[in-house]
C-alpha positions as CSV (number, residue, x, y, z in Angstrom):
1,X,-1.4,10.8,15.4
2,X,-1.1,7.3,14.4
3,X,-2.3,8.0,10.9
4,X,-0.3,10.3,10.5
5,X,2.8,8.4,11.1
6,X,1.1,5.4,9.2
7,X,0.6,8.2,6.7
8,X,4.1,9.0,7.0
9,X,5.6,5.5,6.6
10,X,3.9,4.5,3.6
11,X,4.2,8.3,1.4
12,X,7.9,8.1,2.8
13,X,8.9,4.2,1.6
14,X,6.8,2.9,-1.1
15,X,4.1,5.6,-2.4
16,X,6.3,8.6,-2.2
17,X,5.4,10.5,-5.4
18,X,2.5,8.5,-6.6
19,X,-0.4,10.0,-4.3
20,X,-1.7,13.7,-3.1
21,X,-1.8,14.3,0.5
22,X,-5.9,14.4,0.0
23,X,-5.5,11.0,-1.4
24,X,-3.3,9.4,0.6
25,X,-5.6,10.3,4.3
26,X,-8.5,9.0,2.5
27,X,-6.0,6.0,0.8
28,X,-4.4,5.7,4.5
29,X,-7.9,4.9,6.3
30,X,-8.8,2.3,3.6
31,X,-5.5,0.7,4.1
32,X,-5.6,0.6,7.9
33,X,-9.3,-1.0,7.3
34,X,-8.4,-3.5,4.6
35,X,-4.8,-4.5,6.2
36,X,-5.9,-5.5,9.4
37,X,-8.3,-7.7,8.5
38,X,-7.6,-11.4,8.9
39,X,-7.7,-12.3,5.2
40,X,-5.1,-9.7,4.4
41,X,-2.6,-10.9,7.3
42,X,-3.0,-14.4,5.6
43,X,-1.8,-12.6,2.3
44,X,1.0,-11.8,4.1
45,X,1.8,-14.3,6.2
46,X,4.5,-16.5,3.6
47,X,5.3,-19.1,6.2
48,X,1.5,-19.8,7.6
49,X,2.5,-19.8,11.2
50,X,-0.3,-16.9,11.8
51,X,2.5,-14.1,12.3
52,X,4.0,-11.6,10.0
53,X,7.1,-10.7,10.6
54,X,8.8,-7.3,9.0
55,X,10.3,-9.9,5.9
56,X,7.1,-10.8,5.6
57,X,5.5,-7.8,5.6
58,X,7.8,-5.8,3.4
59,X,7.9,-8.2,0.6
60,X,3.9,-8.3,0.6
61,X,4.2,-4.4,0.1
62,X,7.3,-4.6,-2.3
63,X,5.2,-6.8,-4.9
64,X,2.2,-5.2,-4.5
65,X,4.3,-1.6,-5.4
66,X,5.8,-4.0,-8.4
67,X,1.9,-4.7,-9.8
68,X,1.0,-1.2,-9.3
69,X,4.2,0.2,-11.3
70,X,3.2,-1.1,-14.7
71,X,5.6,1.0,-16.8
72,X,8.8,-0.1,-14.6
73,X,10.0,3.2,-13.8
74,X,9.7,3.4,-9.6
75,X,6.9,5.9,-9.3
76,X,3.5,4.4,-9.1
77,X,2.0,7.3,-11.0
78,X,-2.1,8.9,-11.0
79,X,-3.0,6.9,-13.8
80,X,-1.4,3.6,-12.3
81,X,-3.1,4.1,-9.3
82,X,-6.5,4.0,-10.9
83,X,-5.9,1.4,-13.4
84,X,-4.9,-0.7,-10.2
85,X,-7.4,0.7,-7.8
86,X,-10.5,1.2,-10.1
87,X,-10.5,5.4,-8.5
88,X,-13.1,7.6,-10.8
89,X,-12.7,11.4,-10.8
90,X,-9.7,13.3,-10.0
């Protein structure tokens, strides 16, 4: 249930049209693994006080959508995804 609404959150705000539902369970599980480790809160965390607050959070995601969008155009599309990613195959 949770990954599902994680799933949910992050196909409905910022990867809407860029990822296929296979892709995005197996792209939600790495994301739940890689964002909740320490290093990646630090990312996040623009003040340093050891919290990340929604501001916080949403700009880390908002830059990192900017990066992966190379052409500009508010879809982060297949090919853009792998460039970024480094995904072989389908």
């Amino acid at each position: 249930m949770f990954r599902t609404k994680l799933l949910a959150i992050l196909t409905g705000t910022m990867f809407a049209a860029a990822v296929s539902p296979a892709f995005a369970i197996e792209f939600t599980t790495d994301y739940v693994r890689g964002i909740s480790s320490m290093k990646m809160m630090g990312k996040m965390d623009g003040d340093q006080n050891h919290k990340v607050t929604k501001d916080e959070f949403m700009k880390f995601h908002e830059e990192l959508f900017i990066r992966l969008d190379k052409n500009g155009d508010g879809v982060i599309s297949e090919e853009e995804w792998k460039a970024f990613s480094g995904a072989k195959g389908k």
